[in-house]
C-alpha positions as CSV (number, residue, x, y, z in Angstrom):
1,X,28.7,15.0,-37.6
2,X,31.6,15.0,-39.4
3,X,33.3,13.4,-42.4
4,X,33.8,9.7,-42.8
5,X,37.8,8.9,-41.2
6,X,39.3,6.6,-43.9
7,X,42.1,4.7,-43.4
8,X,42.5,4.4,-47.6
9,X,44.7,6.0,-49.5
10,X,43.3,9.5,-50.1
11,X,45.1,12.0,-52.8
12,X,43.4,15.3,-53.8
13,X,40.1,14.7,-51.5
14,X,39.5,11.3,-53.7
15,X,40.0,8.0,-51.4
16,X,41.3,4.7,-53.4
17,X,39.2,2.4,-52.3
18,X,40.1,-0.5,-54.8
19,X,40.7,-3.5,-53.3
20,X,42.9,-4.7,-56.2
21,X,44.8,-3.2,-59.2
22,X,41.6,-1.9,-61.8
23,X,42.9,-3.3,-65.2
24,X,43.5,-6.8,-63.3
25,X,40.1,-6.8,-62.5
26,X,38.7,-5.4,-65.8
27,X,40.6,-8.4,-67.5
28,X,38.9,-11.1,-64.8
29,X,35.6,-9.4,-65.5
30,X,35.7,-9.4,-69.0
31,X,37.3,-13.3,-69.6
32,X,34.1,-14.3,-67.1
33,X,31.3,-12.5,-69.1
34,X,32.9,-13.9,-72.6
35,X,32.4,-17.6,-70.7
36,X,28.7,-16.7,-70.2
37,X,26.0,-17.5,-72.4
38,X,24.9,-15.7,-73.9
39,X,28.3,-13.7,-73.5
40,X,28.6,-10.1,-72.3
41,X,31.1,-7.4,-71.8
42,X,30.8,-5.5,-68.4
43,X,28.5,-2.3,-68.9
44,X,31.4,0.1,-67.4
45,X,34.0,-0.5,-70.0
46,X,31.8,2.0,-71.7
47,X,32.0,4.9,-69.4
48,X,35.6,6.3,-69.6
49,X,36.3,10.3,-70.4
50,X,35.1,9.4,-74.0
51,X,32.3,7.2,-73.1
52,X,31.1,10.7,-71.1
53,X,31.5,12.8,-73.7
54,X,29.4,10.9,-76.1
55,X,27.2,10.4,-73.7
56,X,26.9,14.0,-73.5
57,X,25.9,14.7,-76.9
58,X,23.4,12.2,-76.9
59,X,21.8,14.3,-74.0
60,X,21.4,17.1,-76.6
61,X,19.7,15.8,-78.8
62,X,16.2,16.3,-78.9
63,X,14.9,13.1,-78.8
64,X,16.7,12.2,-75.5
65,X,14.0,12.4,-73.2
66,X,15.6,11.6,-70.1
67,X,17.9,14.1,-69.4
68,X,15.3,16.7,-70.3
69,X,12.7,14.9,-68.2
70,X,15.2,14.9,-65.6
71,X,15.6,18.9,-65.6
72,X,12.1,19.1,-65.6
73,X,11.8,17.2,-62.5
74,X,14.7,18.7,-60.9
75,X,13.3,22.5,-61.6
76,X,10.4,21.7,-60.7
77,X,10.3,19.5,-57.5
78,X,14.3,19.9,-56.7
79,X,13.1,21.8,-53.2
80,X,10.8,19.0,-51.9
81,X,13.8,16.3,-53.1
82,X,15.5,18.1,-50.4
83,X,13.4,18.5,-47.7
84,X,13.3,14.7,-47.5
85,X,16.6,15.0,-46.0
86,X,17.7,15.3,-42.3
87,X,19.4,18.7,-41.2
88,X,22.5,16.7,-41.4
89,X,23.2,13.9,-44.1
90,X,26.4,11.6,-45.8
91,X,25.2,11.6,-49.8
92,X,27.2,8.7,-51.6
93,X,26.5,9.2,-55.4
94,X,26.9,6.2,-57.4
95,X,28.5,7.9,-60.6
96,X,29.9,11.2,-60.5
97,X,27.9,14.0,-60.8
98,X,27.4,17.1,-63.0
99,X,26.4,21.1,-62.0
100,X,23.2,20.4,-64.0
101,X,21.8,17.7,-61.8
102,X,23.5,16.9,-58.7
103,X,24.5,20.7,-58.4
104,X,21.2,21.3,-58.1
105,X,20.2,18.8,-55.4
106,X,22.9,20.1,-53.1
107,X,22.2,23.6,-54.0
108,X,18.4,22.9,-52.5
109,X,20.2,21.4,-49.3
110,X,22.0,24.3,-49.3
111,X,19.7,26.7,-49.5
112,X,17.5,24.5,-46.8
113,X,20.6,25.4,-44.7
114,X,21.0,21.6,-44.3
115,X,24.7,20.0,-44.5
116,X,25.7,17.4,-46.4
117,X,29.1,15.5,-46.9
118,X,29.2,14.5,-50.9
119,X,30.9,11.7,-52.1
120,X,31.4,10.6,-55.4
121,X,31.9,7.1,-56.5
122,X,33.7,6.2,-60.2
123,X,36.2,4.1,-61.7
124,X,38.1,6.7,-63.2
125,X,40.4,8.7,-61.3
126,X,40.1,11.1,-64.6
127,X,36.0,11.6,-64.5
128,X,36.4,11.9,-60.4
129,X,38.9,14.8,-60.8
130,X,36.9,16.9,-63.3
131,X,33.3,16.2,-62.0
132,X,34.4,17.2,-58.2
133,X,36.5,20.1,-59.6
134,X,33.2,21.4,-61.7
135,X,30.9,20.5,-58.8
136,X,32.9,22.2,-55.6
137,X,33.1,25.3,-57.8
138,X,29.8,26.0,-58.0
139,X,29.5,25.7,-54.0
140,X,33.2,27.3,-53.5
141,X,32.0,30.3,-50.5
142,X,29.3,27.4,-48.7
143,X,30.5,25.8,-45.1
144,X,27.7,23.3,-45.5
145,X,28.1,21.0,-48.1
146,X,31.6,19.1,-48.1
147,X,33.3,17.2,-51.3
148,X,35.2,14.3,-51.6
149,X,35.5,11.4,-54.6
150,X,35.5,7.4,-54.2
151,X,38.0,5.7,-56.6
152,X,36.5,2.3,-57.2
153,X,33.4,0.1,-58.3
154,X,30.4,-0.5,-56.9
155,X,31.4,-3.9,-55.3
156,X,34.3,-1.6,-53.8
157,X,31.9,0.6,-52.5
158,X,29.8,-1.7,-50.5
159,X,33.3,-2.9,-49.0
160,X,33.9,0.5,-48.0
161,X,30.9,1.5,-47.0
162,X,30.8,-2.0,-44.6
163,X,34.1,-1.2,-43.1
164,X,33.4,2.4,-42.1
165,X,30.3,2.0,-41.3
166,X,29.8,1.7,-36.9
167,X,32.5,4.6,-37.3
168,X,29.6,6.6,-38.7
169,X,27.8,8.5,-36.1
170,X,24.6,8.9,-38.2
171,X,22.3,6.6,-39.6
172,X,21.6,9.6,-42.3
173,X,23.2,7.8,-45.3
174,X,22.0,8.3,-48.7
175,X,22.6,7.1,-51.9
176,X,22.2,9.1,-55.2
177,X,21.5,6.9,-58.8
178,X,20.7,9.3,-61.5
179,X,19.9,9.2,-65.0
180,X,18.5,5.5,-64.8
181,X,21.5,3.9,-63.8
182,X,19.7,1.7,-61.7
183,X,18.1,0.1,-64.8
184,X,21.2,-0.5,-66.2
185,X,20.6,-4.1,-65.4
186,X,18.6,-7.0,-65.0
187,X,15.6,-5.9,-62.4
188,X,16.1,-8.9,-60.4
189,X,20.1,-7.8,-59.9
190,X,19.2,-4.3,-59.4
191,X,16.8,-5.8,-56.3
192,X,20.1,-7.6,-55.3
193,X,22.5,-4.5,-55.3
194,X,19.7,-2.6,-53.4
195,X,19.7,-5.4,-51.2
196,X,23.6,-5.6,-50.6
197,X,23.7,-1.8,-50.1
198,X,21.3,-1.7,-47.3
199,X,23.0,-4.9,-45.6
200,X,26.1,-3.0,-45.9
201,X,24.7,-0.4,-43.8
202,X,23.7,-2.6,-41.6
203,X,19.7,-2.4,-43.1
204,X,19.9,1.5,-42.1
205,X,20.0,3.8,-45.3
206,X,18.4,5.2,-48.2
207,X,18.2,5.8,-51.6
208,X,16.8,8.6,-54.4
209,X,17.1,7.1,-58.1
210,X,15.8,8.3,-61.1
211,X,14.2,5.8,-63.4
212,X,12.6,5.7,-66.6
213,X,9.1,4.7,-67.0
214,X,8.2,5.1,-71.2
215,X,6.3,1.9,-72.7
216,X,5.9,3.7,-75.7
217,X,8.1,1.4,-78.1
218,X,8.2,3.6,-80.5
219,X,9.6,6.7,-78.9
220,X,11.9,4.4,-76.8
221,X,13.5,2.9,-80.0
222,X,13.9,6.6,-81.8
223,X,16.0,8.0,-78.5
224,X,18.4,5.2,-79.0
225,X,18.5,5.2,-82.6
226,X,19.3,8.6,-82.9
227,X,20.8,9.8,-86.1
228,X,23.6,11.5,-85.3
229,X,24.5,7.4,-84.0
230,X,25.7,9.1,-80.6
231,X,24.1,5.8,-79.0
232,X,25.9,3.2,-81.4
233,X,29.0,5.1,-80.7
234,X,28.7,5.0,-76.9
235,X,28.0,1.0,-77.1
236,X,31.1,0.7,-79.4
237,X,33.5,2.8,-77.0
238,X,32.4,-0.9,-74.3
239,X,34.9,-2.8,-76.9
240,X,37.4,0.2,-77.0
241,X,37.3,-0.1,-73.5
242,X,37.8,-4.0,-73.4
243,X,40.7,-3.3,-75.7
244,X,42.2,-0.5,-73.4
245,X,41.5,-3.1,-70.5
246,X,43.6,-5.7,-72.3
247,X,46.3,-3.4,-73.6
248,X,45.9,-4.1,-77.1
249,X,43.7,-4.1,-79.6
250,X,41.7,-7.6,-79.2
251,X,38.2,-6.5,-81.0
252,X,38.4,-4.7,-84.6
253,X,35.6,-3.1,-84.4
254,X,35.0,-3.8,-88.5
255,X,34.3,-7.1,-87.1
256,X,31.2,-6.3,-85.3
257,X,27.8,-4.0,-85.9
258,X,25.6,-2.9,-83.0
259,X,22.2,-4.2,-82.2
260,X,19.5,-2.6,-80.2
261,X,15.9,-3.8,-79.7
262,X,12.9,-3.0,-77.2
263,X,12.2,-6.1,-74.9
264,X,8.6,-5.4,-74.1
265,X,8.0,-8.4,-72.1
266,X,10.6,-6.9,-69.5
267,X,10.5,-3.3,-70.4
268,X,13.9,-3.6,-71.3
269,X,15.9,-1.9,-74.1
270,X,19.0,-4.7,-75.2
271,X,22.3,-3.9,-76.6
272,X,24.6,-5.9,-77.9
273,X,27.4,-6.5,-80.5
274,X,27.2,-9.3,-83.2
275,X,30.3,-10.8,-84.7
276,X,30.1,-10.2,-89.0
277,X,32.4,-13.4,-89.5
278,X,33.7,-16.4,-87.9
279,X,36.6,-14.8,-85.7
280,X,39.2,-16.5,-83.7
281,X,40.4,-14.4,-81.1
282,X,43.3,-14.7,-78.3
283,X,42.0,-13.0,-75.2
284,X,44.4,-12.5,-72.4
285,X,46.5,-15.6,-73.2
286,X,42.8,-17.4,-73.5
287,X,41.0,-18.3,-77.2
288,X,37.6,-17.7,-77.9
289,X,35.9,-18.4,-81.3
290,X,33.0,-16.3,-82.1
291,X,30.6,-17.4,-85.1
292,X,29.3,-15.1,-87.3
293,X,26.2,-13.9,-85.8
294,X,27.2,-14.3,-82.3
295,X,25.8,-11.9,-79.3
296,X,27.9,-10.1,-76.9
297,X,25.5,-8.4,-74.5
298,X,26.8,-5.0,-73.7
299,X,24.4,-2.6,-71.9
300,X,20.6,-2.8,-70.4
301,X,18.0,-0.1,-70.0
302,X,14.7,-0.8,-68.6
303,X,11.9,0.8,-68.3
304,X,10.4,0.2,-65.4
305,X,6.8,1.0,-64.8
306,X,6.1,2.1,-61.0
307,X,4.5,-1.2,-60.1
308,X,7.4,-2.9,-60.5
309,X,10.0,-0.9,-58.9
310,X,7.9,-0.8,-56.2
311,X,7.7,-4.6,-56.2
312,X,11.6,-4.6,-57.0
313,X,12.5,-2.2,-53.8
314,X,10.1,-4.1,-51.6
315,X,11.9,-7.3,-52.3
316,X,14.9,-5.8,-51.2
317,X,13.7,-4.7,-47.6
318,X,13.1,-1.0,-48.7
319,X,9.2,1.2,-48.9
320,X,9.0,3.7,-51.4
321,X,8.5,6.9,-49.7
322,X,8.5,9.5,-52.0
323,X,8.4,9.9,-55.8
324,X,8.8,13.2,-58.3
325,X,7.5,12.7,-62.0
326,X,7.9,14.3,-65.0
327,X,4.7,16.3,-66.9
328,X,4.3,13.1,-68.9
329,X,4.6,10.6,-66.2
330,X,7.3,8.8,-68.4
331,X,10.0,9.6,-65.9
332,X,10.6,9.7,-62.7
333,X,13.2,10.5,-59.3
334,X,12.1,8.2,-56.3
335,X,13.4,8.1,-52.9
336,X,13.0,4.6,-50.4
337,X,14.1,4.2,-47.0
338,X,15.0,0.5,-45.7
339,X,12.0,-0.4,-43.1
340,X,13.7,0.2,-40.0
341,X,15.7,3.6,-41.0
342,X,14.4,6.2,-38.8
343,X,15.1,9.9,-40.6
344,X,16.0,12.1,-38.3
């Protein structure tokens, strides 16, 4: 098997598949969450190069169980993770990668003697560049595992992925989520991507995705109010990047403060930014008024307990297959296969 042919634009091993000009479609996205209500501001404003690097230090701090559950995992259980895979595998990550994590999955396929064909998927040509860079280093003398980067969003992706598909002469296609990205969303819409990715493949694929399980409230709530304010910052850098979106600077943010709470009726930790004042505000040649005290959702978390991410992945024609967890059982990496994949 060899690598996917692309008739997209490729540049430095990183294929454009954008179906339109990005800050066009950052501007539609954002002018169609402000007309929701309650209003939002797309999640992925918030990771740019600065987004990461807050994000980063917020992994340091001691608090942030996730990324050390993660490692845990991943030292522990990163050999089975890849035994699960055929002798021969396509690995789309949703999210660039880092050494620490995905390094360490391929390096377990590597050392399994099993080759893989790594692609990355981001919206910043920037993040692509330096995380593939990093990554292909650390596997610079190997002929088995093969790197390449996906310029685009998710709803690119499955466009992609749907057009090059039959070309594919493996049904071995698996897609990486880490660090609870997957729960960056409403559970019902994560059962709809699922979904959409597995009809994209034509209902033949799978998926490992780590997701976070804590119910305690308490201990949820203290690793995103951390007090360094790593977390505030990071929700904050989702109006910077609205402002970068709209080339200019539409949201002061003076005018808003950050709220975060622990939905325990959906497992769900809630972030959003509430207006200080009344403010009046032109938004790409649009106005929008904003009372004091009004909510602009800006990124989910949940915490989903295994009984309902197994309900969640049912729903969307895939069976749970394997799952690692952390010492604690407050984290976990799972891998499902859609019903009629047969892993070769």
């Amino acid at each position: 098997m060899g690598s996917i042919a692309s008739e997209y634009p490729t540049v430095d091993g990183i294929i454009d598949i954008r179906q339109s000009n990005g800050h066009h479609d950052m501007k539609s996205a954002i002018l169609e969450g402000l007309a929701k209500n309650p209003r939002e501001l797309p999640s992925v404003l918030i990771w740019d190069i600065k987004g990461l690097e807050i994000y980063d230090k917020l992994c340091q701090e001691s608090a942030y169980y996730p990324r050390s559950c993660e490692i845990e995992i991943l030292q522990r259980r990163c050999s089975d993770m890849a035994k699960t895979f055929p002798s021969s595998s396509i690995l789309i990550e949703l999210g660039c990668g880092n050494l620490q994590k995905t390094g360490a999955i391929l390096g377990a396929l590597q050392a399994q003697k099993k080759e893989v064909f790594y692609y990355a998927l981001d919206i910043s040509m920037e993040s692509l560049r330096q995380g593939l860079r990093e990554l292909s280093a650390g596997f610079s003398s190997s002929s088995a595992v093969h790197f390449a980067g996906l310029l685009g969003t998710y709803a690119d992706c499955l466009r992609w992925v749907e057009s090059i598909f039959d070309s594919v002469l493996t049904d071995n296609i698996t897609f990486l989520w880490m660090g609870n990205s997957i729960a960056n969303a409403e559970i019902e819409d994560a059962r709809q991507m699922l979904k959409s990715f597995r009809q994209a493949c034509r209902g033949r694929c799978s998926f490992i995705f780590g997701a976070d399980a804590c119910s305690d409230a308490s201990r949820v709530l203290a690793t995103y109010n951390d007090k360094p304010g790593n977390f505030r910052s990071l929700v904050e850098n989702g109006m910077r990047g609205a402002n970068l979106a709209l080339g200019r600077e539409v949201f002061s943010l003076e005018d808003w403060e950050i709220r975060v709470w622990f939905d325990q009726q959906s497992n769900m930790i809630r972030c959003s930014h509430i207006s200080k004042r009344d403010l009046s505000l032109d938004i790409a040649g649009h106005p929008f008024f904003f009372s004091q005290g009004t909510e602009i959702k800006q990124l989910l978390s949940g915490k989903w307990s295994y009984d309902q991410i197994l309900s969640m992945t049912q729903r969307a024609g895939f069976k749970v297959t394997d799952f690692w967890m952390s010492s604690e059982s407050i984290y976990g990496f799972y891998r499902i296969n859609s019903h009629n994949l047969r892993i070769m």
